[in-house]
C-alpha positions, 0 to 999 in steps of 0.5 A: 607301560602295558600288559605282557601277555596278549589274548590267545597267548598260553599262559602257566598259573602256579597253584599256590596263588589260588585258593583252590590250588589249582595249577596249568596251561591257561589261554588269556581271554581277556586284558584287564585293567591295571589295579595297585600298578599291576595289569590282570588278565581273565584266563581260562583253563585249557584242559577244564574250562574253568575261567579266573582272574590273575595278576601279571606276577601269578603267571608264566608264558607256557613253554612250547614243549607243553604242545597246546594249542588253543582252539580258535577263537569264533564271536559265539565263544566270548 
């Protein structure tokens, strides 16, 4: 088995899975290892910039018509 989302990939995170509620377009930055046989991913909020951890079953590929985009990836942005 492996992850269903790559890095760079646009992802949707429900706001009800996070305590602070919040809910939007993410990009996933990084693959992380399974735990309790499900894969995470750090993802970072598109819009505000703010970086979490999510599970597999908290996100969503975004839908196209959302019309993001992220911004290429440079060495000095990791």
């Amino acid at each position: 088995m492996s992850h269903k989302y790559s890095v760079g990939q646009l992802v949707h995170a429900a706001g009800t899975h996070f305590a602070d509620r919040t809910s939007g377009i993410y990009e996933v930055i990084r693959l992380m290892p399974e735990s309790n046989g499900e894969f995470s991913y750090r993802i970072k909020n598109i819009a505000r910039g703010t970086e979490r951890a999510a599970g597999e079953s908290q996100i969503r590929p975004a839908r196209a018509e959302h019309g993001m985009h992220p911004q290429p990836r440079t060495a000095d942005s990791f």
